[in-house]
N, C-alpha and C positions, 0 to 999 in steps of 0.2 A: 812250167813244171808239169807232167802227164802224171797221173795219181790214179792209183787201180784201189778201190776200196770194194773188199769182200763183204758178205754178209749186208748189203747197202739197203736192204727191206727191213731191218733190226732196228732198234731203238737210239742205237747209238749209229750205226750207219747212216740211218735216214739225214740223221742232226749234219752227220760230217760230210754227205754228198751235196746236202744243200747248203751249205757255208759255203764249201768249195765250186759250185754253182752260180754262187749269186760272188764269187769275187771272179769271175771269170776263169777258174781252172780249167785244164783239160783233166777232166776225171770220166772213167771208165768206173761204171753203177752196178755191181754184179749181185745178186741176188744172189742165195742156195737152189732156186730155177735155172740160173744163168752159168752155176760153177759147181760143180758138186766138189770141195776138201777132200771127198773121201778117194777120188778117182788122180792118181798121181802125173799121169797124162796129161788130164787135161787141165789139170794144175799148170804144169811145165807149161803146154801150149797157150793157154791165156798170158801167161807170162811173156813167152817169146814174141806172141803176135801185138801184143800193147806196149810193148815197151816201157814200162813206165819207172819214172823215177822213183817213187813211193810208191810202196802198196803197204795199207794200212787192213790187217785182218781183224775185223768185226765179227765172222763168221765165230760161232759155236754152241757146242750143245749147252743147253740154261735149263734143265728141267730137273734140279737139283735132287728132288726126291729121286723122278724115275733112275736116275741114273745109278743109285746102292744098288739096283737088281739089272741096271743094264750097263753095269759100267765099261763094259767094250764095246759098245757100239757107241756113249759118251768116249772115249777114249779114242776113237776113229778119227772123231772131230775136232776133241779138243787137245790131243795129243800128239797122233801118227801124224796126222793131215799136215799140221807145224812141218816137219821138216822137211818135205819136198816144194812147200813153197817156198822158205827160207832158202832150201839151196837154189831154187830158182833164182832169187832174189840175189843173193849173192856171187851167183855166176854172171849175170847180166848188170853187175855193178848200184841194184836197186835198193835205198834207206826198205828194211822191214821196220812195222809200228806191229807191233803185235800184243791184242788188249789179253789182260788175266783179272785177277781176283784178289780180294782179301783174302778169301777162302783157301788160301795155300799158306794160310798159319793156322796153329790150333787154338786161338784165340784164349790162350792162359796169362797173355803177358798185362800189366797194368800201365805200361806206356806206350804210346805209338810205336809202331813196327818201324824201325827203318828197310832202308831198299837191300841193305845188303844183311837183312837177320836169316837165321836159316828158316828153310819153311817146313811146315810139319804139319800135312794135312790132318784132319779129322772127318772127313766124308768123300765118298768115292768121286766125287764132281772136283774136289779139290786135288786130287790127287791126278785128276787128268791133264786139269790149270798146269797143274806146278811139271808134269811132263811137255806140255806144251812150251811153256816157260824155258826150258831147258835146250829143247833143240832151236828156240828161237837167238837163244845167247850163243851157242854151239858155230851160229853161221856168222854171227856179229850184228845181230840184232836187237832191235829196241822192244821191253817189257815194257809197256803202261799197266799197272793193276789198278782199280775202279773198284767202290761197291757203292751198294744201296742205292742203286739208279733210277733213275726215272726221267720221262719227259713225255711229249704228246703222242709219241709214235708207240703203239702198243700197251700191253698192259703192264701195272706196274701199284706198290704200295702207293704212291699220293694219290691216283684215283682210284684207289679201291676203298679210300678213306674220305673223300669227296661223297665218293658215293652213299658208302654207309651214314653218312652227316644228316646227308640230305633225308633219308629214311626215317632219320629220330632213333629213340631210346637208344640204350644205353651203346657201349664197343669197348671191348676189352682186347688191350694190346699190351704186348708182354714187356718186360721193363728192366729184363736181364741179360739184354743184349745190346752191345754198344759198340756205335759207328758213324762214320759221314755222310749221310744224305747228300747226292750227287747229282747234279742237274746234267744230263747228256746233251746240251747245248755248251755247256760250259768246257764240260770233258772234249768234246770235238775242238772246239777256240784253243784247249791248251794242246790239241795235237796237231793242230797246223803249227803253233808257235813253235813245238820244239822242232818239227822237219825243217822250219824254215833256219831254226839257230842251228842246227845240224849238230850238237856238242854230241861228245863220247858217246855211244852204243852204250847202255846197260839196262838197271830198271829205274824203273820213273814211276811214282805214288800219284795217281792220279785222280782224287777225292777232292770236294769242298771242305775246307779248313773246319777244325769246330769236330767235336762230339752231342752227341746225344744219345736217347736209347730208342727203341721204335715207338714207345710210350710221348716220350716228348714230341718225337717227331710229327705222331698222329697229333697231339693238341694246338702243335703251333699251324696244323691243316687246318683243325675245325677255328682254331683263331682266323686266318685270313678269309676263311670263307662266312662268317659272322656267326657261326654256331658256339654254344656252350662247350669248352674246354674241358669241362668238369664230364660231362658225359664219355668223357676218354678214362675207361678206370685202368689202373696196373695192376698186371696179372705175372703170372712165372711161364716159361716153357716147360716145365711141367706141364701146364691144364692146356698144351698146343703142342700133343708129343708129333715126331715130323720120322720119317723113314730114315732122315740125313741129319747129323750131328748137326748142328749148328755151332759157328766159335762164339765162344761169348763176347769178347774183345775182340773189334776189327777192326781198329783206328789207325791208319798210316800215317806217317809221319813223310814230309817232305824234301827231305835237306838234299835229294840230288837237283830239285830245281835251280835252287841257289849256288851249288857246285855250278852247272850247266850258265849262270847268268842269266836266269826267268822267276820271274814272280810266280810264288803258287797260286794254286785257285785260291777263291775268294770265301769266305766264311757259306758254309748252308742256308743260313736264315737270309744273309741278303738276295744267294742266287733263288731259292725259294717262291722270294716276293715280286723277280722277277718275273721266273718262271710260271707264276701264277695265273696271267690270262688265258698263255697256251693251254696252262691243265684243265681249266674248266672248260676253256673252246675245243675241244678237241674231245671232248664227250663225257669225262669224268664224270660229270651229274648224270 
């Protein structure tokens, strides 16, 4: 199977270029050096000249603040860009994996979102998502939405909380926002699995099982790292006002994997504990 993955420098990139490396794939490694989204050209042309079975888009803009004040040059990327590679894809008979967000609900609900609730952004980042989102289903392509990421490849909440640990006193992290903590090794493993079970085009919830809020999240950090828990206090977003909404509930619920015949990912806490040599080897302290 020939595998083109976009955005392959990203965080979630990196994770799925090197799975699919170390199991022998033919995958094609395209940076935002290597492929610009924004150029429709040469969109098509990477397409026709690789041929490939899948192409898995990682590529997008993630600067959530900047994008309330840039949201068409966010919307280039994470919106326009979608459907000329899609139709690429789709002309040349290619599975699209096309990654989005929690951030395309408005995080009012108190139970997990399923995959087919409607979405109702609340910040200009989100509203790019869910235009993306759109023209990827348009051509008969695959949604994965993901949040709360992290893993060794760039920056991200668990080493920014390693880090702070290790400095001492006190860290206030907010305790009114609630989500799945997602390991981007894990999230790559469940997106080979579904190209390979090939079921239905739709969306796919693609999060570690389990809630928490970034309050717990941070404690159960300073827990595996042997620091005091307690030195993690809870705070509001109030006292962390941010340029971009933030949802307060962004819990997805899973039930198309089970339609599809795949197990979901696995609870936060256990992928966490694995994940945890990488996060400190990889610079975190």
């Amino acid at each position: 199977m020939r595998w083109l993955v976009t955005g392959a420098a990203g965080m979630l990139g990196a994770e799925l270029t090197a799975l699919l490396a170390g199991e022998d794939e033919d995958v094609a490694a395209l940076s935002r050096r290597d492929l610009d989204l924004r150029d429709p050209a040469a969109v098509r042309e990477a397409v026709r000249t690789r041929k490939p079975d899948v192409v898995v888009n990682c590529a997008a803009w993630t600067a959530v603040d900047e994008a309330e004040t840039r949201e068409w040059e966010a919307l280039a990327v994470n919106g326009h860009a979608v459907r000329p590679l899609a139709a690429a894809c789709a002309g040349l008979g290619a599975m699209l994996v096309h990654l989005s967000t929690d951030y395309v609900f408005d995080g009012t609900a108190r139970t997990p979102y399923a995959e087919d609730a409607p979405v109702n952004p609340v910040n200009a980042y989100g509203r790019t998502k869910a235009a993306g989102e759109q023209a990827a289903l348009r051509y008969g392509g695959y949604v994965v939405r993901t949040a709360w990421l992290y893993g060794a490849h760039g920056p991200n909440f668990a080493k920014t909380m390693i880090r702070l640990a290790a400095g001492g006193g006190l860290v206030r992290v907010v305790d009114d926002q609630r989500g799945q903590p997602t390991w981007a090794a894990d999230l790559a493993a469940q997106i080979v699995r579904l190209v390979r079970a090939s079921p239905p085009p739709g969306v796919y919830h693609g999060t570690n099982a389990g809630q928490t809020t970034w309050y717990g999240y941070a404690r159960e950090i300073f827990r595996l790292l042997g620091a005091d828990p307690d030195r993690v206090r809870p705070t509001s977003s109030r006292d962390f006002p941010r340029p971009a909404r933030r949802p307060t509930y962004g819990v997805l619920g899973h039930e198309a994997w089970a339609r599809a015949g795949l197990a979901p990912m696995r609870d936060w806490r256990e992928a966490l504990r694995d994940a945890w040599p990488r996060l400190v080897g990889s610079g975190g302290l």
